[in-house]
KOLLUM-87378 format. One record per residue (C-alpha): chain; x, y, z; residue in three letters. Coordinates in nm, 4 decimals. Layout:
N
- kette_xx_yy_zz_rest
- A_X_Y_Z_ALA
...
END
This chain:
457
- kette_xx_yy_zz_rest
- A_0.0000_0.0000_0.0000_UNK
- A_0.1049_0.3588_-0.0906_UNK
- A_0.2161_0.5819_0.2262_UNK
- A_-0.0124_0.7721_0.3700_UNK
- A_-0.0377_1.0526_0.5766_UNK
- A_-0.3732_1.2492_0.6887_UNK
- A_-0.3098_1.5900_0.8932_UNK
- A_-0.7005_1.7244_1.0632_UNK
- A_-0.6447_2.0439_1.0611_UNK
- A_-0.9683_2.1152_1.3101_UNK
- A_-1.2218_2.3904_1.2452_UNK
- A_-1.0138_2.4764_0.9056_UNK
- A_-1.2505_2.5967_0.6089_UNK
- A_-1.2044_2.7110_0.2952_UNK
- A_-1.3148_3.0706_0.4211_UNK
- A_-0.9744_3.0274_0.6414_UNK
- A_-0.7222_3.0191_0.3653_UNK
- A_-0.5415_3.3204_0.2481_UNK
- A_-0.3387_3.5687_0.3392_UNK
- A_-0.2470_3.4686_0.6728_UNK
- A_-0.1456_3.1067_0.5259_UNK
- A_0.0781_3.1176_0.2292_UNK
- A_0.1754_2.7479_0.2150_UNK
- A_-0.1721_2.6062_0.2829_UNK
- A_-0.2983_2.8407_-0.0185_UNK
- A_-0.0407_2.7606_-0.2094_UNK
- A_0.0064_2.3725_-0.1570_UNK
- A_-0.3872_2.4041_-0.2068_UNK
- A_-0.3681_2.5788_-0.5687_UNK
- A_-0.1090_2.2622_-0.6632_UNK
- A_-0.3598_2.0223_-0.5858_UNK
- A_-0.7342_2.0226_-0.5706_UNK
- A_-0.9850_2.1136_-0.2579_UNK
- A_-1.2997_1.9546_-0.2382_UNK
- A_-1.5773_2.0445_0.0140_UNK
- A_-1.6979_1.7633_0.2776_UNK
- A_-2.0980_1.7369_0.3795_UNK
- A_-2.0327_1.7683_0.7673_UNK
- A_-2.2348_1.4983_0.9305_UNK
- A_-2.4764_1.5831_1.2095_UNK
- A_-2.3487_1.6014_1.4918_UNK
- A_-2.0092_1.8229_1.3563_UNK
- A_-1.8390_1.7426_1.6547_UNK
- A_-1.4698_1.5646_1.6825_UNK
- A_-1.5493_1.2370_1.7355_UNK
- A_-1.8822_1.2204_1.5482_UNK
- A_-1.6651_1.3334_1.2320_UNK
- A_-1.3635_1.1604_1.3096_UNK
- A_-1.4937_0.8361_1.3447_UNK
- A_-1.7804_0.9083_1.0295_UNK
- A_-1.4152_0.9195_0.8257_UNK
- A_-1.2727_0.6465_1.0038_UNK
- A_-1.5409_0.3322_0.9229_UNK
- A_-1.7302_0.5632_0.6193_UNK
- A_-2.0329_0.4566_0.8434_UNK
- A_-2.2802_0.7633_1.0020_UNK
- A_-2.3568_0.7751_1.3686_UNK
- A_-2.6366_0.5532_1.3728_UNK
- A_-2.3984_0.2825_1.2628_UNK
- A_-2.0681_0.3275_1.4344_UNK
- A_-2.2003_0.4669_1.7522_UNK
- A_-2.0835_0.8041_1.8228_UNK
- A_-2.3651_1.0398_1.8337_UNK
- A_-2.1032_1.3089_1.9920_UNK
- A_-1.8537_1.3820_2.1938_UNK
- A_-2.0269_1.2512_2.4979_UNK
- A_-2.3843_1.0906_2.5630_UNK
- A_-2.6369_0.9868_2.8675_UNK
- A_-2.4604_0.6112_2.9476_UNK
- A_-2.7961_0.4746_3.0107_UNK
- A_-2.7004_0.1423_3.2028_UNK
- A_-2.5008_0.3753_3.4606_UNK
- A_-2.7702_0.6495_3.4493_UNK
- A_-2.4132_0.8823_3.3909_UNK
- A_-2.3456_1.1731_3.1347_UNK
- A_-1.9856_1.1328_3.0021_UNK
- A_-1.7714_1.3020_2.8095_UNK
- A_-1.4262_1.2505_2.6099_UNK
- A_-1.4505_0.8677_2.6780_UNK
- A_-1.1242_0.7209_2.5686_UNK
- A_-1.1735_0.3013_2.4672_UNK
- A_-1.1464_0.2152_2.0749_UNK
- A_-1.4182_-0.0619_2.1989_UNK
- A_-1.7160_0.2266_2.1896_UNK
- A_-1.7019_0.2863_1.8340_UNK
- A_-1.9223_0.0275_1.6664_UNK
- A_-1.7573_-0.0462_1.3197_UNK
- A_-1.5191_-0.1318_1.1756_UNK
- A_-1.1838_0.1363_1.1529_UNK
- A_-1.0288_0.1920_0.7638_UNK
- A_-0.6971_0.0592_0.9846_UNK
- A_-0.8354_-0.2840_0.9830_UNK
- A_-0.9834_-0.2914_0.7045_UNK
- A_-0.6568_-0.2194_0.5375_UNK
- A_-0.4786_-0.4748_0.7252_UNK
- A_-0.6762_-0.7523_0.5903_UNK
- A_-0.5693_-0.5930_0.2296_UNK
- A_-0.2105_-0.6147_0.3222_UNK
- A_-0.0819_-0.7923_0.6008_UNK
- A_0.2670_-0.5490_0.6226_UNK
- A_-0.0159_-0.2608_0.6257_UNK
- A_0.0744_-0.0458_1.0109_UNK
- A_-0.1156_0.2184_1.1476_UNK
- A_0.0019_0.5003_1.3895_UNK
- A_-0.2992_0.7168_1.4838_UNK
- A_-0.1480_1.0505_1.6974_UNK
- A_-0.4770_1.1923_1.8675_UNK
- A_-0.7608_1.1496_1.6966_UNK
- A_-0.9891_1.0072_1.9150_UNK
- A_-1.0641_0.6989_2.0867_UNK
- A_-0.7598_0.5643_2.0910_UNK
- A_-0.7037_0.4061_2.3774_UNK
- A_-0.7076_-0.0427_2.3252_UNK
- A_-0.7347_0.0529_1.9936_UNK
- A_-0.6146_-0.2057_1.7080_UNK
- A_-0.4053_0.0701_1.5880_UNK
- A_-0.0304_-0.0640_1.5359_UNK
- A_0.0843_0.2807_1.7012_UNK
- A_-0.1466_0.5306_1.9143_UNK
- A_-0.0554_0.8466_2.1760_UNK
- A_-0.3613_1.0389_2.2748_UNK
- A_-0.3921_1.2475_2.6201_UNK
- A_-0.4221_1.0978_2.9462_UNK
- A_-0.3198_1.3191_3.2549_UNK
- A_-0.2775_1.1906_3.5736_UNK
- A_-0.4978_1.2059_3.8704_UNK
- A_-0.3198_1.1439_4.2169_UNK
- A_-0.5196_1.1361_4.5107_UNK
- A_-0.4188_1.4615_4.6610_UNK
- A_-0.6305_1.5974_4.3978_UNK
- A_-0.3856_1.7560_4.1261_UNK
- A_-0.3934_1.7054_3.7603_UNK
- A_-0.0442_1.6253_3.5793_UNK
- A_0.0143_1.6391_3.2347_UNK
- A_0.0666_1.2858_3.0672_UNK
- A_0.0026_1.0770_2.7829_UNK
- A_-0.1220_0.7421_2.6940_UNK
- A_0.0705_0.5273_2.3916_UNK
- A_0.1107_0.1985_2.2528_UNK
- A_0.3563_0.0570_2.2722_UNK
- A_0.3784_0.1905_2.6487_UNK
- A_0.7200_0.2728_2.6297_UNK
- A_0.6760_0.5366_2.3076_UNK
- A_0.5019_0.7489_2.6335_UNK
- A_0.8488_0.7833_2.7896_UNK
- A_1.0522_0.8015_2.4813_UNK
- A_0.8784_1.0622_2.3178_UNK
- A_0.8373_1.2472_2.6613_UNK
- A_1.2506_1.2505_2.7383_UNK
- A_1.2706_1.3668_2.3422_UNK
- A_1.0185_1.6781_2.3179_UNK
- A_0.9107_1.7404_2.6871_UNK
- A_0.6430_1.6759_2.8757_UNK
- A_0.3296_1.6820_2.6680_UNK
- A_0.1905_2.0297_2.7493_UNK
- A_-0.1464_1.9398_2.8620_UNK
- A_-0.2452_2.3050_2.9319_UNK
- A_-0.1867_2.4271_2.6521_UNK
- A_-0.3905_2.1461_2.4971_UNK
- A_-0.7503_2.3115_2.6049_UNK
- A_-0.7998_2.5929_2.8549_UNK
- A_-0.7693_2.9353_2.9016_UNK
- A_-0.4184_2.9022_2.8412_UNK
- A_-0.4678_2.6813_2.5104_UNK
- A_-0.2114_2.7642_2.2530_UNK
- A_0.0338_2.6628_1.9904_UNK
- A_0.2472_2.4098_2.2042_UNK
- A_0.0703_2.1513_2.2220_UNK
- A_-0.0287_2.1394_1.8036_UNK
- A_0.3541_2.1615_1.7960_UNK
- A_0.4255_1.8924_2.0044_UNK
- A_0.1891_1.6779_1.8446_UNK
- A_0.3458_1.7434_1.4966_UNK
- A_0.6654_1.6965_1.6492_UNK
- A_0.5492_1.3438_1.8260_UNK
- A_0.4161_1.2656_1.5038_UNK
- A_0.7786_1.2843_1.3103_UNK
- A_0.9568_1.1210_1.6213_UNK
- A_0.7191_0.8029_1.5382_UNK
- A_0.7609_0.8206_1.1569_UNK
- A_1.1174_0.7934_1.2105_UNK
- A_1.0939_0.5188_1.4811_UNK
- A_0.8157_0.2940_1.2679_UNK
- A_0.7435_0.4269_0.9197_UNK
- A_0.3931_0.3427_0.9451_UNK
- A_0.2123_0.2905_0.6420_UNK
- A_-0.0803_0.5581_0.8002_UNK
- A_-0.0717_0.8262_0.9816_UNK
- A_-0.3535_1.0052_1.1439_UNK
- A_-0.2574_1.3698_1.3098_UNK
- A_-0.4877_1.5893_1.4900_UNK
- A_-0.4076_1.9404_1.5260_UNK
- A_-0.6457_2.1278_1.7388_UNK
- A_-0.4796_2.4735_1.7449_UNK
- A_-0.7897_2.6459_1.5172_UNK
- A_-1.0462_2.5499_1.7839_UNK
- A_-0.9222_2.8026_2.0402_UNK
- A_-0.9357_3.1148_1.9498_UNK
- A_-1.2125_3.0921_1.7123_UNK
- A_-1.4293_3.0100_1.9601_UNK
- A_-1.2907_3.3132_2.1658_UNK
- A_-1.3371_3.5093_1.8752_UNK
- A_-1.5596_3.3803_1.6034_UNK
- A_-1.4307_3.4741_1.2376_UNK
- A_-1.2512_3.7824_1.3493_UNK
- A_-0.9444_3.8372_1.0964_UNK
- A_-0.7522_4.0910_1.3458_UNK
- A_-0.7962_3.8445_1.6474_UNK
- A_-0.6818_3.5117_1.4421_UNK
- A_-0.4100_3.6005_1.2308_UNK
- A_-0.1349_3.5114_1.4448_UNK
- A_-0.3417_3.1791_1.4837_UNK
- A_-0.3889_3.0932_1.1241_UNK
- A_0.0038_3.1722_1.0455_UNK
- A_0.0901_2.9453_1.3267_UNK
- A_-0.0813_2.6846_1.2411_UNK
- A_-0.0009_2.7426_0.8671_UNK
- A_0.3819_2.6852_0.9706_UNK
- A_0.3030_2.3563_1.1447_UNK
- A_0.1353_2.2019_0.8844_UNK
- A_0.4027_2.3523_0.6299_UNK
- A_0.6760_2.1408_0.8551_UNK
- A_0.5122_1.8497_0.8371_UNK
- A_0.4103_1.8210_0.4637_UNK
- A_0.7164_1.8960_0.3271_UNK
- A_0.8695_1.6419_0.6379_UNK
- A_0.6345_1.4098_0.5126_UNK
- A_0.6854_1.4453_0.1390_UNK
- A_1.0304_1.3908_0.1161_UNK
- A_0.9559_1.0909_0.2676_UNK
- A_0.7465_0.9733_-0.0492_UNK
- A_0.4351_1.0190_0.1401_UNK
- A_0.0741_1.0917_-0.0026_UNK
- A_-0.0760_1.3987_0.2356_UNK
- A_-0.4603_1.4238_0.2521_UNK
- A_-0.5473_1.7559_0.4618_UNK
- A_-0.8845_1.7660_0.6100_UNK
- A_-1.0978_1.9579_0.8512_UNK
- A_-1.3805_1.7944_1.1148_UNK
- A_-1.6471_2.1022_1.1126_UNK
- A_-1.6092_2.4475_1.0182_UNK
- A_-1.6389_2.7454_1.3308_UNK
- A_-1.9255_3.0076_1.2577_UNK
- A_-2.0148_3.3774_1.4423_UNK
- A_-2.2372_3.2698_1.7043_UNK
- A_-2.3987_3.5609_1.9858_UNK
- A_-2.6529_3.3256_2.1710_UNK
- A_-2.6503_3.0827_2.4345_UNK
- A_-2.9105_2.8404_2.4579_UNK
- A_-2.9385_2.7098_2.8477_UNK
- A_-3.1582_2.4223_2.7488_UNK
- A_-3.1236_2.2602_3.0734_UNK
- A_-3.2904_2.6124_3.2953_UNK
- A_-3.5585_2.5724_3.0714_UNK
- A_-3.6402_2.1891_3.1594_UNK
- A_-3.5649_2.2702_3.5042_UNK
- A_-3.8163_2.5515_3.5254_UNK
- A_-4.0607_2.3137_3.4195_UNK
- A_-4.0020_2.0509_3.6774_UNK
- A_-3.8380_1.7982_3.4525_UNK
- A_-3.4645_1.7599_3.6329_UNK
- A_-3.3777_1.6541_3.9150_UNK
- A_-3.1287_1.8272_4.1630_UNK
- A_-2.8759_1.7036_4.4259_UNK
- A_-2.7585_1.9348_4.6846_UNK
- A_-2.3838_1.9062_4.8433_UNK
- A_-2.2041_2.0924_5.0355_UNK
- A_-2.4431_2.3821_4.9419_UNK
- A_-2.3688_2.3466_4.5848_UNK
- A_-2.6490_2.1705_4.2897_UNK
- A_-2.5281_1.8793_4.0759_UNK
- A_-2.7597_1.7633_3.8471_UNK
- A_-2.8928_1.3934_3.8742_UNK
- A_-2.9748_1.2564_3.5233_UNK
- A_-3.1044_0.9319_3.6212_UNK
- A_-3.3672_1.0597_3.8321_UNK
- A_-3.5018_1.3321_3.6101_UNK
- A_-3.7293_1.3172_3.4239_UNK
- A_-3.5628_1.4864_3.0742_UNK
- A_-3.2449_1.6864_3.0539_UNK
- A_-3.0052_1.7465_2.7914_UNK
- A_-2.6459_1.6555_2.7006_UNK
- A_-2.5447_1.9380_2.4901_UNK
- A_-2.2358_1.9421_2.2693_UNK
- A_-2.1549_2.2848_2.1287_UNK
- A_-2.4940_2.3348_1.8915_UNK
- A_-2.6561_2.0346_1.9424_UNK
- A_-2.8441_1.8547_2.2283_UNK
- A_-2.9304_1.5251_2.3083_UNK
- A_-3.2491_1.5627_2.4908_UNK
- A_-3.3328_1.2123_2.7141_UNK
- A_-3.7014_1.1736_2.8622_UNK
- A_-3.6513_0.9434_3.1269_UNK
- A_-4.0565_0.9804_3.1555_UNK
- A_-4.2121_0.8988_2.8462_UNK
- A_-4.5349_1.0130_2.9273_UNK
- A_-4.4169_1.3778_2.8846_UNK
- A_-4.2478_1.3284_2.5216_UNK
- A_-4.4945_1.5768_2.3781_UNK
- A_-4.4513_1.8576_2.6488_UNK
- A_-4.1044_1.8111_2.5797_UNK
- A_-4.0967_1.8230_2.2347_UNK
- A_-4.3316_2.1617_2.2313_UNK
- A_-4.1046_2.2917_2.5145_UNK
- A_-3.8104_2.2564_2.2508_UNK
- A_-3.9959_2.3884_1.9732_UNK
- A_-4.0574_2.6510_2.1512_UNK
- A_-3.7606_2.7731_2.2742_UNK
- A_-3.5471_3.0567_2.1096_UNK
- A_-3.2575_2.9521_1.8990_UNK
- A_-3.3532_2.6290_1.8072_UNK
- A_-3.4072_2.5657_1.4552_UNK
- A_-3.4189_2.1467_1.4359_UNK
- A_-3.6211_1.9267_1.6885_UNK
- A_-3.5232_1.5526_1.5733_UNK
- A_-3.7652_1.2570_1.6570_UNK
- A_-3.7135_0.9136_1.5475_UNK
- A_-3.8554_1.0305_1.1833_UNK
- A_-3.6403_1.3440_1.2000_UNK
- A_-3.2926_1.0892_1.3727_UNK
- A_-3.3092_0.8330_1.0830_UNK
- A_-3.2919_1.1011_0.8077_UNK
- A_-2.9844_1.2446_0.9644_UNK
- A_-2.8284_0.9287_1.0150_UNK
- A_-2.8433_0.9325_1.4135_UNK
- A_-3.0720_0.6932_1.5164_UNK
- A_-2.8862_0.5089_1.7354_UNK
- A_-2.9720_0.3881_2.1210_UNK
- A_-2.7003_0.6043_2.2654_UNK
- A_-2.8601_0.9276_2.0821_UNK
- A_-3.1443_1.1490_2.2485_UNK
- A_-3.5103_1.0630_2.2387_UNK
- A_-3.4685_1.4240_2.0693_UNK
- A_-3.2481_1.5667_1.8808_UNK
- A_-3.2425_1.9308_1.9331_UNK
- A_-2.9941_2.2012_1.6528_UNK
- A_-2.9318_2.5298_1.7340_UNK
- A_-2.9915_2.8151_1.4924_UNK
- A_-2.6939_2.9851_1.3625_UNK
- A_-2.6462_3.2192_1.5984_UNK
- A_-2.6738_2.9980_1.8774_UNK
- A_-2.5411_2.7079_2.0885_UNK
- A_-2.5957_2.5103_2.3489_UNK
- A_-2.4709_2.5902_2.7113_UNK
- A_-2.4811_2.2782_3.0109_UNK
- A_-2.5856_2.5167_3.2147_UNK
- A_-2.8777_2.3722_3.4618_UNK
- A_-2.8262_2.6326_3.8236_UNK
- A_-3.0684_2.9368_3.8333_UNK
- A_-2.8349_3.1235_4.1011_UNK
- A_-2.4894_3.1204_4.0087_UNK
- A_-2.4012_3.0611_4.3632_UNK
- A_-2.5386_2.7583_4.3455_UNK
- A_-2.3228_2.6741_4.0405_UNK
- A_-2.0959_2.3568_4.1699_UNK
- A_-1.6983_2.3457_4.2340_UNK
- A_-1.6342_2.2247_3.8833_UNK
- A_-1.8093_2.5175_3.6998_UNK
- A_-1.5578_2.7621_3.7550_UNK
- A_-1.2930_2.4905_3.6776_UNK
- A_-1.1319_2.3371_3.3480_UNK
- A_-1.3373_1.9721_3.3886_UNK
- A_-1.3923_1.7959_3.0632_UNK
- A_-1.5368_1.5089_3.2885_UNK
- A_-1.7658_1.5919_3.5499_UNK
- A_-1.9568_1.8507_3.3561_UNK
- A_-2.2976_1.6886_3.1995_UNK
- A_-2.2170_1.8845_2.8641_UNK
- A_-1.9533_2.0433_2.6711_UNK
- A_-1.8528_2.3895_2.8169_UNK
- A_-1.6416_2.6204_2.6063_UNK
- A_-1.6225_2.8885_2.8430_UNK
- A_-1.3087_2.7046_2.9816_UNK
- A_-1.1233_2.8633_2.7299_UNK
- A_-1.1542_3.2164_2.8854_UNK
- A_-1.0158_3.3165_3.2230_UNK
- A_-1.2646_3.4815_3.4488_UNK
- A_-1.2166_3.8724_3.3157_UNK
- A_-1.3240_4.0145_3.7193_UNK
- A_-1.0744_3.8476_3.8929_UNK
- A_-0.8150_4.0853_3.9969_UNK
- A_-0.4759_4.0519_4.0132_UNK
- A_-0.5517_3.6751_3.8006_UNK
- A_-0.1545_3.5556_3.7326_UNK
- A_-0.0786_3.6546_4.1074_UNK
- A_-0.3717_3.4004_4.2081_UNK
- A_-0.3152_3.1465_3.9250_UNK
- A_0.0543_3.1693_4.0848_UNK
- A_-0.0539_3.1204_4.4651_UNK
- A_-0.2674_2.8048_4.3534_UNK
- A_0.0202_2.6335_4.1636_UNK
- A_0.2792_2.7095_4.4506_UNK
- A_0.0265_2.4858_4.6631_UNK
- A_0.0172_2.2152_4.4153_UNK
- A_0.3795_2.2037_4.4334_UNK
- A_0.3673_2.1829_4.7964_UNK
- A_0.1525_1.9024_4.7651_UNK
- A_-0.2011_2.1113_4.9248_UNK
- A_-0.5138_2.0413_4.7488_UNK
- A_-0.6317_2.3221_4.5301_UNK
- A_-0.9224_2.4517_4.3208_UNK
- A_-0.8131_2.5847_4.0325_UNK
- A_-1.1525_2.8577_3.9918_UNK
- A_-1.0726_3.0965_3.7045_UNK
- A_-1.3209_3.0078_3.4710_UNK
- A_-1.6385_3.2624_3.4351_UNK
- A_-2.0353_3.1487_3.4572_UNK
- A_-2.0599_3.3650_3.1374_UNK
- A_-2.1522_3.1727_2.8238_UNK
- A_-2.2095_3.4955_2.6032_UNK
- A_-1.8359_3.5218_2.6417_UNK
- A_-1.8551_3.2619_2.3765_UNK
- A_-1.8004_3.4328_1.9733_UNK
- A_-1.7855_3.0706_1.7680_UNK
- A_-1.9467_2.7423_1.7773_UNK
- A_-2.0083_2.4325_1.5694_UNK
- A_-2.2108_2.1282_1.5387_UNK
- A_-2.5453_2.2223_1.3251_UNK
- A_-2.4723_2.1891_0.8789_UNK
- A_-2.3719_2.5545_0.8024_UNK
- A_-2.5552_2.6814_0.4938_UNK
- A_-2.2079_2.8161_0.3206_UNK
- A_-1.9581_2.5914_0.1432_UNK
- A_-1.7118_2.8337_0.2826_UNK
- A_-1.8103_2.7555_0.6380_UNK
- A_-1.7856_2.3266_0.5978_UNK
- A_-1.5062_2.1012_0.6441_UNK
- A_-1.2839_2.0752_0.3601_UNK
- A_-1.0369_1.8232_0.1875_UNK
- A_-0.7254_1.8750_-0.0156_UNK
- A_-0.4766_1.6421_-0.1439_UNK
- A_-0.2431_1.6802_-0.4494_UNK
- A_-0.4289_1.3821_-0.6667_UNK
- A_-0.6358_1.5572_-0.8722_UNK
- A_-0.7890_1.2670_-1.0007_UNK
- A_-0.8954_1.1242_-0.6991_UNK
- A_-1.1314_1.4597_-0.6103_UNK
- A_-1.3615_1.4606_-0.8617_UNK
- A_-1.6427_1.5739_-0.7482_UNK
- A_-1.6552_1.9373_-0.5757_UNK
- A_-1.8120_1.7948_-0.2440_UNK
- A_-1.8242_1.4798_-0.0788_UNK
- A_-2.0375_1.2999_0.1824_UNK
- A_-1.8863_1.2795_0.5385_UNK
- A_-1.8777_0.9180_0.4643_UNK
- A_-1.7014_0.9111_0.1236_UNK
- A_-1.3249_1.0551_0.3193_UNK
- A_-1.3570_0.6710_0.4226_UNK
- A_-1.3038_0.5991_0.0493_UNK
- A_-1.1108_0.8534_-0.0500_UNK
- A_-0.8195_0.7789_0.2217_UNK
- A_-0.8485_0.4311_0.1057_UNK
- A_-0.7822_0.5180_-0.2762_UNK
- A_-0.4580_0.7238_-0.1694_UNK
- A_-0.3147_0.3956_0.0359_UNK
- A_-0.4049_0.2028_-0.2755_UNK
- A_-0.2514_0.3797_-0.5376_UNK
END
């Protein structure tokens, strides 16, 4: 099979290339980009794993980034087991094509037990004194240490959070190269998030996301022409498009207000308690998965939706097959936001209720996607003097909260997830074989085939 290489370049669109990235532009006008249909949801693992079998949700499983697990009556997000997705991965099918066929997948998701020959994806550590430590997961297990004493620690906080930047897309690129040298896999799947930041920060704000777009123009100009000379094929693609968005949608108030979720109280604070509500929502950026644990109010819920402002698609199991997420782990509605709008977790009425983890970066506990923890709380004075105080106590060893995120979702300038109506907004793919992009857009499904024609040339 021919060598492969596939860079996700995430939330890149054709409306992104210019000026601000002269090789992308001009490795672009060499070859040929195509335009891909997003699938619904356009969320990272949705997408990812919609290219990965050429299967939609409703097949391989992943109706999001996170779902209601129904056996454990638990909301959870950023699972990390290869064993979730429900299909087949183009990896194995591959292998069964060629038995010498290898596979190093660098941080896409699920990719933890995966069948992948080579994998690193994030996995910090979580003493019991209650710190976080930046770490990653790999296989083999001792690529973790290797490519750790090489490049660094893996710069988790740079990864997501307010203080997400261009370190950890670098080190990632540079990871990749260290295991192209060390295996010379016959795939290779790199994610680089760097994009998401700041556009959601900002929305499509040219004078805000410059310096983004040339850094992560730079990157991707390393590792193409690192890649190249090595006689690879390069197929650049994007998950989702980010669009302007001014409205947050808190979904969950709303079913609270009518009596529909259930609340735990500790330590003062309100957690919400999925299994014994009645309906709540699992929201991911501009969609919602909206479970009715009491079926005998599915048509108060479903007006309630309908109803509310900024919501544009209510999906029931009519509306769920046609969009190709009709599967058990999906809502009992499907709820897209208008696009001007997304989808905040948020389920308090008094902020002071708000629990612990609110004001905290915690991709785990939070029943929903929050991308407020991107922004530092703007009112808290004197903000690197207190970040500074709560580190110096993790290095002592004390437990800490780190509480600098806001309780301020219109903060929030770009989202994703609902099919924009612009070509210029969607996902794109380039590659350098014309003849392999015919057509001038492509069903989510069809990258499947088209990463498959590249390793078969």
């Amino acid at each position: 099979m021919k060598k492969t290489v596939v860079i996700n370049v995430v939330a890149l669109s054709p409306r992104l290339i210019g000026g601000h990235t002269p090789f992308l532009k001009q490795w672009r006008d060499k070859g040929r980009q195509i335009s891909i249909d997003p699938v619904l949801p356009a969320v990272t693992c949705s997408s990812q794993y919609t290219y990965l079998t050429g299967k939609y949700p409703e097949e391989h499983g992943i109706v999001g980034n996170g779902w209601y697990f129904k056996d454990e009556c638990e909301i959870k997000f950023w699972r990390q087991s290869n064993h979730l997705v429900q299909a087949p991965k183009i990896w194995e099918e591959a292998k069964k094509a060629d038995p010498d066929f290898t596979c190093a997948n660098m941080f896409w998701w699920y990719n933890m037990y995966s069948s992948a020959d080579y994998s690193v994806t994030p996995r910090p550590l979580y003493p019991s004194d209650g710190r976080k430590l930046p770490d990653i997961y790999s296989y083999p297990m001792d690529m973790r240490d290797r490519l750790q004493q090489e490049l660094g620690q893996f710069p988790l906080f740079s990864f997501w959070g307010p203080n997400a930047n261009i370190s950890s897309t670098r080190w990632i690129a540079d990871a990749s190269k260290k295991v192209e040298e060390w295996h010379n896999p016959t795939l290779t799947l790199i994610y680089l998030p760097h994009l998401d930041y700041n556009l959601q920060r900002c929305g499509i704000d040219f004078s805000k996301i410059a310096k983004d777009l040339n850094e992560i123009d730079e990157v991707c100009k390393d590792l193409i022409t690192f890649y190249e000379a090595r006689g690879a094929e390069v197929v650049l693609l994007s998950e989702y498009g980010i669009t302007d968005v001014n409205h947050p949608i808190h979904i969950n108030r709303a079913l609270r207000k009518k009596g529909w979720i259930t609340i735990k109280e500790e330590l003062g604070l309100e957690r919400l308690d999925a299994g014994a509500s009645r309906a709540f929502a699992v929201v991911d950026h501009q969609l919602a998965h909206v479970y009715v644990n009491d079926k005998s109010i599915m048509a108060e819920v479903k007006q309630l939706l309908e109803d509310l402002p900024g919501v544009e698609l209510v999906l029931d199991e009519e509306g769920k097959n046609q969009y190709h997420i009709n599967h058990d782990r999906a809502g009992d509605f499907v709820v897209g936001a208008d696009k001007n709008s997304w989808f905040s977790y948020y389920y308090w009425l008094d902020d002071k209720k708000a629990p612990d983890f609110a004001r905290t970066v915690d991709i785990h506990q939070k029943p929903g996607y929050d991308p407020v923890e991107v922004f530092a709380d703007p009112d808290i004075k004197f903000l690197k003097a207190k970040v500074g105080m709560k580190l110096l106590k993790k290095k002592l060893g004390f437990r800490y909260l780190m509480d600098v995120i806001p309780l301020d979702a219109t903060l929030v300038r770009g989202s994703h997830g609902r099919i924009p109506e612009s070509v210029e907004d969607r996902p794109l793919l380039i590659s350098q074989d014309k003849n392999l992009l015919a057509e001038e857009h492509i069903a989510p499904t069809e990258v499947y085939d088209v990463m498959m024609q590249h390793l078969q040339k």
